[in-house]
C-alpha positions as CSV (number, residue, x, y, z in Angstrom):
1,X,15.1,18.0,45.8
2,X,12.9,20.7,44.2
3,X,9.2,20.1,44.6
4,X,6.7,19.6,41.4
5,X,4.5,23.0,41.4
6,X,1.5,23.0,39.9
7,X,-1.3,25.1,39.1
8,X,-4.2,25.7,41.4
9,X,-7.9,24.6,40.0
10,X,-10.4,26.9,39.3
11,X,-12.1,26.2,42.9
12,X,-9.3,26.7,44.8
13,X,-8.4,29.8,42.8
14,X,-12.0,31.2,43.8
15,X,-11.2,30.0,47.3
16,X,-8.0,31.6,47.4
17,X,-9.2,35.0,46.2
18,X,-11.6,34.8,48.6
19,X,-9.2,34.6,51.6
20,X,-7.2,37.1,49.9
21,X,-10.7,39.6,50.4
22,X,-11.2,38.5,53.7
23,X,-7.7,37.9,55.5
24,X,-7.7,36.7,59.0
25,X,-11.3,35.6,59.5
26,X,-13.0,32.5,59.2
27,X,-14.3,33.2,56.0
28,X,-14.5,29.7,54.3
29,X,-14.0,27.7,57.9
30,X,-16.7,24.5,58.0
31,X,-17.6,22.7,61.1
32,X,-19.4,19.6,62.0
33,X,-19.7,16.8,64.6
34,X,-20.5,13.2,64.4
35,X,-21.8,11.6,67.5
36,X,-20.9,8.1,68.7
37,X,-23.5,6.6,70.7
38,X,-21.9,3.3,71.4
39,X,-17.9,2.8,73.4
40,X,-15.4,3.7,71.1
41,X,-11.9,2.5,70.6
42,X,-9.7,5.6,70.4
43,X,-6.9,3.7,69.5
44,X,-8.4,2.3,66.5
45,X,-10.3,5.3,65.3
46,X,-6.9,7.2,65.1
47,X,-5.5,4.6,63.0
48,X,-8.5,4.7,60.6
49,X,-8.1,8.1,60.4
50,X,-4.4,8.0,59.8
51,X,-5.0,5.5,57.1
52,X,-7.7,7.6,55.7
53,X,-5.3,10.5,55.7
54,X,-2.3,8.3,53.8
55,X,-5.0,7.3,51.0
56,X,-6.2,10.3,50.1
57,X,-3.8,13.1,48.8
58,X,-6.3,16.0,48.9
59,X,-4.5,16.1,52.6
60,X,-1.0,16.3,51.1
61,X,-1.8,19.4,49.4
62,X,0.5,22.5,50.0
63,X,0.6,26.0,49.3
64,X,3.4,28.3,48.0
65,X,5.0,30.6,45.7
66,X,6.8,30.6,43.1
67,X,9.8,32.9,41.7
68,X,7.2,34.9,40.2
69,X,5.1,35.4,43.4
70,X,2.3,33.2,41.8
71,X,0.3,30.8,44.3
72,X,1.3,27.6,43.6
73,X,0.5,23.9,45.1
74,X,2.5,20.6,46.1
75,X,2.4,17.3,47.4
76,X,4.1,17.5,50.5
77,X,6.6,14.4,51.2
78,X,5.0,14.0,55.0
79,X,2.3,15.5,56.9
80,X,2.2,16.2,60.4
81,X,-1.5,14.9,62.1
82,X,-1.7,15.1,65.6
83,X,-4.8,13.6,67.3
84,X,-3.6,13.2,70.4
85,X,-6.4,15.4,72.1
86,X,-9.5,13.6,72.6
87,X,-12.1,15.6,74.7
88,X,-14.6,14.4,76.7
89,X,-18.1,16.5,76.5
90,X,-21.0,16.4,78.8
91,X,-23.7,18.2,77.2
92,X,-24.8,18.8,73.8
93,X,-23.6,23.1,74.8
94,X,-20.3,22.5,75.4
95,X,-20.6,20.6,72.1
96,X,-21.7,23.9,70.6
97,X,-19.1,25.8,72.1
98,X,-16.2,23.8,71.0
99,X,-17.6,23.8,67.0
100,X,-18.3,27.6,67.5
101,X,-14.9,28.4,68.6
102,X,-12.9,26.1,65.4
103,X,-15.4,27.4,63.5
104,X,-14.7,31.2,64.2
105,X,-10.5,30.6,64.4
106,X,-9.3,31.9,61.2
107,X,-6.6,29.2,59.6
């Protein structure tokens, strides 16, 4: 079955171009952290992300192009979300490090 293409918006146009100026760097990359000061249950946190994930198609979005080599977009059928690693951090600089290394690995 052939896949519904569509258009990209405005934004992601401007985004797009913008990776297009700056290929292979980390050029629209964001970071962040949330700290959990309380015992968490892994088990259900990646369920509520999963969940999270499923609800919100945003995360389904897919890139391509078409027969005329235009950027085009898709909701993809299935998605692929590993969170099987879970690291375990004992300072607030080796929390620094890990968000400054995502944050400078180009997509």
């Amino acid at each position: 079955m052939e896949q519904k293409l569509y258009d990209l918006t405005s934004p992601q146009k401007s985004i797009w171009i913008t990776e297009q100026f700056y290929k292979n760097t980390p050029v629209n990359n964001i970071c962040g952290a949330a700290i959990i000061n309380e015992p968490v249950n892994f088990s259900n946190l990646k369920k509520a992300i999963k969940i999270f994930v499923e609800l919100n198609d945003s995360f389904w979005i897919r890139l391509c192009f078409d027969k005329n080599n235009e950027i085009k977009q898709y909701f993809s059928n299935s998605y692929d979300l590993d969170l099987s690693d879970i690291v375990s951090l004992k300072s607030n600089e080796e929390l620094k490090n890990i968000q400054e290394d995502l944050v400078n690995t180009p997509f």
